[in-house]
N, C-alpha and C positions, 0 to 999 in steps of 0.2 A: 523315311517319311514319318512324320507328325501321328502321333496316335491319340485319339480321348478314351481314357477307362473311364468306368463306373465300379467301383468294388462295394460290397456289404461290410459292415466288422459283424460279419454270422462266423456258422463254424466253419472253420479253415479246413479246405479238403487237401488233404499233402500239405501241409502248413503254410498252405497260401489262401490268400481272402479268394472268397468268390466271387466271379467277373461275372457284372451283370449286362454290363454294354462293353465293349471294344470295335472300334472304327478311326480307320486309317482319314487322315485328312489333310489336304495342302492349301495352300493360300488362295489359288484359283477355284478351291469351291464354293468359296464366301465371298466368291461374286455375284453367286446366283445367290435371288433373295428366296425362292422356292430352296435351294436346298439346305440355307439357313432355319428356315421354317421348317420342313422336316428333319433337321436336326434337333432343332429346339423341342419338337414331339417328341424324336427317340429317346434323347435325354430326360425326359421328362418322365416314362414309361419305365426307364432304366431307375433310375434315383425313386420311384414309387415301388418298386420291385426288387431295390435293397431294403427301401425303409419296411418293408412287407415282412423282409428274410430277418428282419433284426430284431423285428417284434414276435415272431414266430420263434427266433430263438433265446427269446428273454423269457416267452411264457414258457419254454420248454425248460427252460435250467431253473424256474422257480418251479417247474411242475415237479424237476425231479428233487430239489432241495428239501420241499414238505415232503416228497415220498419216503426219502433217507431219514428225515426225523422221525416220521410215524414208525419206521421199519425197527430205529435205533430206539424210540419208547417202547416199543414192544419187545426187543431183545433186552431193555432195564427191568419190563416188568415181569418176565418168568425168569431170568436171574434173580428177582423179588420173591417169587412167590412160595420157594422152600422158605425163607428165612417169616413168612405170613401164617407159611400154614403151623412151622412151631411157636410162634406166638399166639396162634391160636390153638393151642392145644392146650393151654394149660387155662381154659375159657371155661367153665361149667355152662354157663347160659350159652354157649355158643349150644354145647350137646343137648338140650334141653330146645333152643330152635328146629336143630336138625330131627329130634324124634316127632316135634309137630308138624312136621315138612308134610304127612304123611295126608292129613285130614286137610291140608289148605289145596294140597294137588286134587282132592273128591270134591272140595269147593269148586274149583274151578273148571272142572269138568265139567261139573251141575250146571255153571253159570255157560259155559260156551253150549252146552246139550239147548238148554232154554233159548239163548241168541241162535243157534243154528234152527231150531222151529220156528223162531217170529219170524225168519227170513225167509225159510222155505213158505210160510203163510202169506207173505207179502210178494213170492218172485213166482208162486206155484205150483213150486218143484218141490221133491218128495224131502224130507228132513234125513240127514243119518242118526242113523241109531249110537244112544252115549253108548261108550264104549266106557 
């Protein structure tokens, strides 16, 4: 007997595409205009519901394509980063940043102590104490 598929080009399960409608059909049922009509729905339902699976799995293989890149820039750059930190060793001003690291971290503490009291005055709740 006569059969209609519907397939996706999604991912193939067993390496065969995925059937989204299959129905058997003969010549005597396309006399009825009622079950032409409901045919015409199922098909309709079936080919919206491949084109669904094909765009579900176009974002999925671009989602994972940026994932592999980010994954592979970040395995380039701590392979980098020996070869960064002896070009910078031979930096004087670099050592001369790092000793004032010391008084910009007490900056900044001051400046968040201040921002954590204007807020606790404006929400008022008690401030924490700089640490």
């Amino acid at each position: 007997m006569p059969q209609i598929i519907v397939t996706a080009d999604g991912p193939a399960v067993d390496g065969k595409p995925p059937i989204m409608f299959r129905e058997r059909v003969s010549v005597s049922d396309f006399e009825s205009q009622h079950f032409t009509a409901q045919l015409a729905e199922r098909l309709g339902w079936a080919v919206g519901d491949a084109d669904e699976l094909e765009r579900r799995s176009a974002r999925t293989t671009e989602r994972r394509r940026v994932h592999l890149a980010v994954e592979t820039e970040a395995a380039e750059d701590e392979a980098a980063e020996p070869e960064l930190a002896e070009a910078e060793a031979g930096q004087p001003e670099l050592a001369e940043a790092q000793a004032a690291e010391p008084e910009l971290a007490e900056d900044e503490a001051a400046e968040l102590a201040e921002g954590e009291a204007e807020f606790a005055g404006v929400s008022g709740g008690p401030a924490r104490p700089a640490s």
